[in-house]
C-alpha positions as CSV (number, residue, x, y, z in Angstrom):
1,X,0.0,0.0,0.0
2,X,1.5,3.6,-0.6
3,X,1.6,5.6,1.5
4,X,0.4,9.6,1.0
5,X,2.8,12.1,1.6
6,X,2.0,16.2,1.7
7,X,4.3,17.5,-0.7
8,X,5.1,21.4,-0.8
9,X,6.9,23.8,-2.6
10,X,8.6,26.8,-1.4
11,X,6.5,30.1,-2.0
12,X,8.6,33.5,-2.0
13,X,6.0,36.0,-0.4
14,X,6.4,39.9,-1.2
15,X,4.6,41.5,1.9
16,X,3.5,45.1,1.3
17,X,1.2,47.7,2.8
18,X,0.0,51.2,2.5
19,X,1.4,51.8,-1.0
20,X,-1.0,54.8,-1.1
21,X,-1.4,54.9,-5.1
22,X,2.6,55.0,-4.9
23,X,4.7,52.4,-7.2
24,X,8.0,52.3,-8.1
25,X,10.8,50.5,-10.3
26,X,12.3,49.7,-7.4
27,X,9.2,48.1,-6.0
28,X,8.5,46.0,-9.0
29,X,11.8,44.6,-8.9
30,X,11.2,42.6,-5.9
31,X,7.8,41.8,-7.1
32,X,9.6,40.4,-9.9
33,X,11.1,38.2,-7.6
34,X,8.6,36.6,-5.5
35,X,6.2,33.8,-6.3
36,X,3.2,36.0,-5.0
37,X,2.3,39.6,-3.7
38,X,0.4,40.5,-0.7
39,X,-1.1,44.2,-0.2
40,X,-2.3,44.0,3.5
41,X,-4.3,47.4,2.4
42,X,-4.6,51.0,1.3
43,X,-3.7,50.4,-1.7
44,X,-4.5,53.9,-2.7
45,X,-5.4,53.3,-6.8
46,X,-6.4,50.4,-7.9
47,X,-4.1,50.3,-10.9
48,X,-1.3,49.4,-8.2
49,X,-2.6,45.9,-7.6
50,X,-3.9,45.6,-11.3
51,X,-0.3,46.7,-12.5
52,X,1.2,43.8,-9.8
53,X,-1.2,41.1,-11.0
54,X,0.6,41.2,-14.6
55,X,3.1,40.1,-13.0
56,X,2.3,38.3,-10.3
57,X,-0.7,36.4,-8.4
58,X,-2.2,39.0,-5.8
59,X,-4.1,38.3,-2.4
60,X,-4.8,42.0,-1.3
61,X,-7.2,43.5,1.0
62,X,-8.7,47.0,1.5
63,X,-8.0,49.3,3.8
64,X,-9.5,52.5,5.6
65,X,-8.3,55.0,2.6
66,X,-9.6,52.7,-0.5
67,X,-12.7,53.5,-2.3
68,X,-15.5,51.7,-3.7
69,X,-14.0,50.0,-6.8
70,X,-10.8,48.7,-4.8
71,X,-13.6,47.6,-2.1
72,X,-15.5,45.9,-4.9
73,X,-12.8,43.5,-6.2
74,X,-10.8,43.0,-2.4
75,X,-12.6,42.3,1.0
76,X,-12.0,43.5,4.7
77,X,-10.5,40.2,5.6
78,X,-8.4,37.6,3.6
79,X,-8.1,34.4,4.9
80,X,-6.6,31.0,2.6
81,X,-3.7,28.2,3.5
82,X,-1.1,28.0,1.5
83,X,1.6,25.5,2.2
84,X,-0.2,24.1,4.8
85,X,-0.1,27.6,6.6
86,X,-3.4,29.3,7.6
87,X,-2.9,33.2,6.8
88,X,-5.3,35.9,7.7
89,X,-4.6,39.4,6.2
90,X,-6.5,42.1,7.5
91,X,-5.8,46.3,7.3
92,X,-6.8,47.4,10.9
93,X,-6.1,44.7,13.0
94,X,-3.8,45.8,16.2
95,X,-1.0,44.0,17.7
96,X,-0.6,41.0,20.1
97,X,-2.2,41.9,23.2
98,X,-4.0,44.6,22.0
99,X,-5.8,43.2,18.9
100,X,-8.8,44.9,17.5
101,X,-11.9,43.4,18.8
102,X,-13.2,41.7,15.9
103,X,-9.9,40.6,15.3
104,X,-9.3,38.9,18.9
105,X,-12.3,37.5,18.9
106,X,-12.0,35.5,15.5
107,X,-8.1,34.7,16.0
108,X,-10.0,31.9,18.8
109,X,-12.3,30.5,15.6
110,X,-9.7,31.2,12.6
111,X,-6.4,30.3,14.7
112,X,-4.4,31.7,11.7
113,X,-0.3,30.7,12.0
114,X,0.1,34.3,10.1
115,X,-1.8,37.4,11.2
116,X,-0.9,39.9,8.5
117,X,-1.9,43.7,9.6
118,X,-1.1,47.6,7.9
119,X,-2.2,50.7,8.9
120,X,0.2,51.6,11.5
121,X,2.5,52.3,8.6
122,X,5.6,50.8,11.6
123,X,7.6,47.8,10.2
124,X,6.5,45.4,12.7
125,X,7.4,41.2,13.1
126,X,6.2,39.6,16.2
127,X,5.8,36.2,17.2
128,X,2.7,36.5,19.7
129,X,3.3,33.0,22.1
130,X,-1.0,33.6,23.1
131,X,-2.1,33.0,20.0
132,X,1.0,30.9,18.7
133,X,1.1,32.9,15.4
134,X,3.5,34.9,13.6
135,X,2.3,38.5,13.7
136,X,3.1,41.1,10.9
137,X,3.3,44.4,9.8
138,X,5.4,45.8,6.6
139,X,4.8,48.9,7.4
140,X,4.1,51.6,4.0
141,X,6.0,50.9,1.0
142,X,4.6,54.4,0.0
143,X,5.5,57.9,0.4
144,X,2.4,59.2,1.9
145,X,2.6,58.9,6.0
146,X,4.5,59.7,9.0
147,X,6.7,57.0,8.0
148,X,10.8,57.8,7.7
149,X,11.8,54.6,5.8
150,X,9.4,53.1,3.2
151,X,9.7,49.2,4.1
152,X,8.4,45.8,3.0
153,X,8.8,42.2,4.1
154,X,9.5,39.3,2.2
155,X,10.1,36.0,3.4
156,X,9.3,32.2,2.0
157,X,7.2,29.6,3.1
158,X,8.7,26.1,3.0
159,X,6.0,23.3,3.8
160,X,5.9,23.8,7.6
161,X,8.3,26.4,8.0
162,X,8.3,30.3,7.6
163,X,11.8,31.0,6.2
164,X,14.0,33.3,5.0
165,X,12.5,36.8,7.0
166,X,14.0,39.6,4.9
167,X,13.3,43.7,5.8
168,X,13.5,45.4,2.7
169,X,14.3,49.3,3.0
170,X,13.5,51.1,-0.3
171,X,14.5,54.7,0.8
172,X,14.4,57.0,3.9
173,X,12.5,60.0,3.1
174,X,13.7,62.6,5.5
């Protein structure tokens, strides 16, 4: 009898958030390079996701700045497995121990593994022990905010691993 074995591949993730309408060369380049692109909101102009789609597969959400056609084709909440890893990506959704209320209430149901969040527009990576889930934030790949260095994240997952965390610093802006 055979036996049934999981089999993965590794996935190169490009994290980003709070692009704000705002894309780049530089940007694109390490979109270029990943297997997939996630926008964990404000987006800012829709044609910045439809621009990274060419390119590469998108999961995105919407956040607090986004209008109605960016809320028509991406939702509040974003939720899939991929590599055996549960993901939730959300815009507003706090930090460990002082999540969002909708948010802490449905990490008990979802139990994600990673808890994607923007908004704050501060490069954040946190592994919350509570909720046994890797928590985080890319902070703003844009130039709009209080932010001084526009950031994202990108990192691979490997069947049961999360590998390869990278910070990427695209410029400081003051």
């Amino acid at each position: 009898m055979r036996k049934a074995y999981n089999v993965y591949t590794m996935t190169k993730i490009l994290l980003l958030s709070d692009t704000h309408g705002y894309l780049d060369k530089q940007m694109l380049k390490y979109v270029h390079q990943a297997d997939e692109v996630w926008h964990a909101g404000d987006i800012g102009d829709i044609n910045i996701t439809d621009t990274i789609s060419k390119i590469k597969p998108v999961r995105a959400v919407y956040g607090n700045i986004d209008g109605a056609t960016t809320r028509l084709q991406y939702h509040l909440d974003n939720k899939f497995t991929i590599e055996g890893k549960k993901v939730w990506i959300t815009h507003i959704g706090g930090y460990p121990n002082r999540y969002e209320k909708r948010v802490k209430d449905e990490l008990q149901v979802f139990r994600p593994d990673i808890f994607i969040s923007g908004h704050s527009h501060i490069l954040k990576i946190i592994y919350d022990k509570k909720n046994n889930l890797l928590h985080l934030n890319p902070g703003a790949a844009g130039k709009s905010g209080m932010h001084k260095v526009r950031t994202m994240l990108r990192f691979s997952i490997n069947g049961n691993a999360i590998e390869n965390m990278e910070i990427i610093e695209l410029e400081k802006r003051f």
